[in-house]
N, C-alpha and C positions, 0 to 999 in steps of 0.2 A: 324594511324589516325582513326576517327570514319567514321562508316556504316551511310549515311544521304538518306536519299528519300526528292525529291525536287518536291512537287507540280506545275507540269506544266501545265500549259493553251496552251501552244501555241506563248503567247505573247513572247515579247524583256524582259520585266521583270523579269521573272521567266527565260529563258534561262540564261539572266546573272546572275543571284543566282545561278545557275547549274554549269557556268563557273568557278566564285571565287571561289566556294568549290571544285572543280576538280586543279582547280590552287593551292588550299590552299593544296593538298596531301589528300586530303579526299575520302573516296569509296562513289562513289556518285550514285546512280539511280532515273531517272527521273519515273514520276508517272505522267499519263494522267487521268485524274476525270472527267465521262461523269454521268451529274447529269440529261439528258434530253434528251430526245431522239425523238421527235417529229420532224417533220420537216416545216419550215419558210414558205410562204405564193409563194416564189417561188420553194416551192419542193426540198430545198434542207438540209441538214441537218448538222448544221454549226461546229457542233464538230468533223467530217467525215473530214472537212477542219483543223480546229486547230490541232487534234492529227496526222496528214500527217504534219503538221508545226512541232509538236513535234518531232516526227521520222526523220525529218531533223536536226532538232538541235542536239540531243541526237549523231547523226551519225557522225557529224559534230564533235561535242564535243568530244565523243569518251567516250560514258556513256552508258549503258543497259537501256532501258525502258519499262515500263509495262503500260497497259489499265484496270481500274478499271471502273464498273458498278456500280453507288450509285443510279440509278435512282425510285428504289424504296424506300428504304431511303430518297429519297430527297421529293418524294412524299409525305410519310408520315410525315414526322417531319417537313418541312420547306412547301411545295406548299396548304396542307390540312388548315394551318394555315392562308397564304397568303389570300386565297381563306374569309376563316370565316371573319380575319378582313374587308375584302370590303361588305361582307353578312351585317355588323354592321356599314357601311357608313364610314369606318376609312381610311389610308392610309398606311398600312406597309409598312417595310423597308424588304425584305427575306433577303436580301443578309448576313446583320446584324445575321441572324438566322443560317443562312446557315455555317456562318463562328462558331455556337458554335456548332450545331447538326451535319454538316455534316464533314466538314477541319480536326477541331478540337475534333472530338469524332470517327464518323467512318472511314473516312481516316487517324487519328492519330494510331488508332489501327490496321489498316494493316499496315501502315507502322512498326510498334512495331513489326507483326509478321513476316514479311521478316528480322529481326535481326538489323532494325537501332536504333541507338541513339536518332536520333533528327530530326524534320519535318521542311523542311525548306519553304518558301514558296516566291513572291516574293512581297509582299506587304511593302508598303512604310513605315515601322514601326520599331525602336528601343527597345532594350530589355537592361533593367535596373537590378541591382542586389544590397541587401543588410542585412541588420541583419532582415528586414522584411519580407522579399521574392522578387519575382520577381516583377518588375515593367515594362510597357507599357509605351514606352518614343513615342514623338511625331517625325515623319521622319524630316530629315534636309531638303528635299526638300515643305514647308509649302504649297504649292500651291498644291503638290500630297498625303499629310498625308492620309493614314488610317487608323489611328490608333479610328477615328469615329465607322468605320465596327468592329473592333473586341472584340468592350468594356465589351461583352458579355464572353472572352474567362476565364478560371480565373488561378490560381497558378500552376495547374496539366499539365494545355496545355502548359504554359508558358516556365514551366521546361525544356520539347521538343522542345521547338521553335526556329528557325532560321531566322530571318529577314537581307538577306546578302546582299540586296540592300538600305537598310534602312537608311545608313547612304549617299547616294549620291544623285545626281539631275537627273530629269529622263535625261537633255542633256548629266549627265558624264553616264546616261548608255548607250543609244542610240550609244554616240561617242566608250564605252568599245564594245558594239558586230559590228560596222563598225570596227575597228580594228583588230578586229577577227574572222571576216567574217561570223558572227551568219548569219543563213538565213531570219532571222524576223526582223533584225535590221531597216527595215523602217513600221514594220507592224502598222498601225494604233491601237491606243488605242482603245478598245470596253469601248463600254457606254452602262447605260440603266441597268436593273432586266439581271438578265445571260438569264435563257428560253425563255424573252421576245424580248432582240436585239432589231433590226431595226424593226421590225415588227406593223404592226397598234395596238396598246394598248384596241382599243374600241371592236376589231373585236374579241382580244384574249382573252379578258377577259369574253367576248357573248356565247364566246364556255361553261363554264362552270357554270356560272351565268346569269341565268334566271332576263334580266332587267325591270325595271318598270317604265316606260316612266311618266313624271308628269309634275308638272306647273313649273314656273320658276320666281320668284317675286321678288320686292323689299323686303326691310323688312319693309316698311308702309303696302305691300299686295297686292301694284298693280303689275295685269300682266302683265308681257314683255318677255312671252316664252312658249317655254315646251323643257324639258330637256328629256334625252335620258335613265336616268337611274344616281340613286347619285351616284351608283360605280365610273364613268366614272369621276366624277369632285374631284378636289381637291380645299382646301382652299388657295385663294391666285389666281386662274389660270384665265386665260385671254383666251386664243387660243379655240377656237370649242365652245364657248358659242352658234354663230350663231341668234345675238340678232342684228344685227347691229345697225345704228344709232338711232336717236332718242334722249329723254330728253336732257342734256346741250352739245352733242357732244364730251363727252371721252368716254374712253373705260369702258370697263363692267367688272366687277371682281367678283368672286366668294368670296362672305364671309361669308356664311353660311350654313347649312344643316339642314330640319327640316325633320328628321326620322320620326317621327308617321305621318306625314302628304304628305309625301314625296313629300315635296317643295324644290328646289333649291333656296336659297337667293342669287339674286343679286344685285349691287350697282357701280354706274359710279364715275370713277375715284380712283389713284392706293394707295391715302391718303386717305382711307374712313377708319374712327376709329375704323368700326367695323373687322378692317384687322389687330388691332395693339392688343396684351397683354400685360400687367403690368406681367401677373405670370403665371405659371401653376403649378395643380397637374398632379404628376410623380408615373409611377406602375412598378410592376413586375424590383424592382431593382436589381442589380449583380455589385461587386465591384470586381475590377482586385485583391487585395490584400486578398479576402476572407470575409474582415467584412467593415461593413460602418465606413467612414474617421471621422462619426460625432458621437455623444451621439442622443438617442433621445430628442427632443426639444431644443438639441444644435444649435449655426445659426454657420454655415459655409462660409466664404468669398471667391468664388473662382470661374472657368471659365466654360462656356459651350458653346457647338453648338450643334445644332436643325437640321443640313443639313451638310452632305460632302461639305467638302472647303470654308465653311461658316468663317470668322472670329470670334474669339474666342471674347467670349459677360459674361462682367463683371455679375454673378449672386449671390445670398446670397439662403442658401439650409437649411430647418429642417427637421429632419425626424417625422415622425408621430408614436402614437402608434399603429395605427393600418397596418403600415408597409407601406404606401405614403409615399410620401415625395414633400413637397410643394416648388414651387421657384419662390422667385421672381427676377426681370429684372431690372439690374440698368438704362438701358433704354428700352421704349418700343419695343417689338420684332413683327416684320410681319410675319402674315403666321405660325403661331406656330398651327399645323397640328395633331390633336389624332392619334394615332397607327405610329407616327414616331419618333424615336430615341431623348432622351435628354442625351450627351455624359458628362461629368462633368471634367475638368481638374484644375491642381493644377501648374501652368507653364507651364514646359514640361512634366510631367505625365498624363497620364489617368489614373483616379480614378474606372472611371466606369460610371453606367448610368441605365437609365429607360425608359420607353415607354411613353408619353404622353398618361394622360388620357383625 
């Protein structure tokens, strides 16, 4: 059977991808990925805890494990990024990036050089095959797909990929390590950017960007604020405006961002039109198959999401000549957010995607 390294977190998911492939007869080595090394607001440093989770599973399991350092890699290619897009008022996604620069480029190729076959890893995604190449099928459990985060990855990573919890529900995994007594079988799902966790977002992002406190207005002009810094807000957000009452009595929404002026635009109430798009242009595209599904000025019929676990939203797509690609929205979309993911699917396949401009 084949040599596998199984990207481990810590978590129930990835242990049970370790288990099946150790069940299945396979040589399996777990792999622990410390992309950050910083320590949480209470001093503690929370990879220090997952890869001690690791070393139990692994032990349990009855697999050899290793501890890899990507933290300067992770620096460079994915947090230096992060960082620029908030400099320019956007909102990345790292994790999206992380999974092409870091998973699937530098950890793909240590694993290649310990002698394995194939990266397994335990993310909730399906791996398709045919006279085209590899395809990005969507997980069967729809409510945990992420097949979102990897849209980035393309044919070469594909070939190595292992998605061996892909096909179940996170309950039939849960219920597979109480069975077999994984150690992490009740561990809570982590949420959230990985380096950022539970931790205050305003406070963490202060450390490294220099904010610019400003006004905070309607979009007729009057004031009703002052904002802390545009980094800090997103399109769409409600929580920490700190505007309270006033005018008709709803809540206050973020719907806009005036960079040269550094105004925050606000507006009462969570139907304000200026929260809804008919369309956007799309950059920096990557298709899982290698080339785009369309011609250019072709219109394409077919699905997208703008957010994990978002329901999948009817859209028609052309590509441009100057390499955008425009879309528009069979119904209007809220909250369609620059520097965040537009994922594209065709049923159950990922196509691929781009970055909101």
């Amino acid at each position: 059977m084949a040599q596998i390294v199984v990207g481990m977190s810590g978590g129930v998911d990835s242990s049970v991808a370790a288990l099946l492939l150790k069940r299945q007869g396979h040589d399996v080595i777990g792999v622990f990925m410390n992309n950050w090394e910083e320590k949480d607001e209470a001093g503690v440093c929370t990879s220090e805890q997952d890869f001690a989770d690791v070393r139990r599973v692994c032990d349990h399991i009855g697999i050899p494990y290793y501890s890899v350092n990507f933290a300067r890699e992770y620096r460079e290619r994915v947090f230096s990024h992060f960082l620029e897009e908030y400099r320019r008022g956007r909102t990345p996604n790292p994790d999206v990036l992380c999974n092409r620069e870091i998973k699937w480029d530098v950890f793909l190729k240590f694993a290649l050089s310990l002698g394995a076959e194939k990266l397994a890893t335990g993310h909730f995604a399906r791996l398709g095959g045919g006279s085209g190449g590899w395809k990005l099928l969507r997980a069967a459990d729809e409510n945990k797909d992420q097949t979102y985060f990897l849209y980035m990855i393309g044919q070469e990573a594909l070939s190595r990929a292992l998605f061996p919890v892909g096909h179940l529900t996170k309950a039939q995994i849960r219920e597979i390590a109480r069975e077999n007594g994984i150690p992490v079988s009740e561990k809570k799902d982590s949420t959230g950017v990985c380096f950022i966790g539970e931790r205050n977002f305003k406070r963490f992002l202060s450390q490294y960007l220099p904010a610019q406190p400003g006004d905070m207005r309607t979009p007729d002009g009057r004031l009703v604020g002052r904002h802390d810094g545009l980094m800090y807000y997103t399109l769409g957000q409600r929580r920490g405006l700190g505007i309270g009452g006033g005018g008709d009595g709803r809540r206050w929404f973020v719907v806009g961002k005036d960079l040269k002026n550094n105004v925050l635009l606000v507006e009462q109430g969570e139907d304000s039109p200026l929260l809804y798009s008919e369309g956007a242009a799309i950059e920096d595209l990557t298709w899982i198959a290698g080339r785009a599904p369309a011609a250019v000025g072709e219109t394409l019929l077919c699905q997208a999401r703008f957010r994990h676990r978002q329901p999948l939203q009817e859209v028609a797509v052309r590509l441009r000549p100057d390499g955008l690609m425009d879309m528009d929205f069979a119904l209007p979309q809220r909250a369609i957010t620059p520097g965040q993911s537009a994922v594209l699917y065709l049923g159950e396949e990922c196509l691929g995607g781009g970055i909101i401009r």
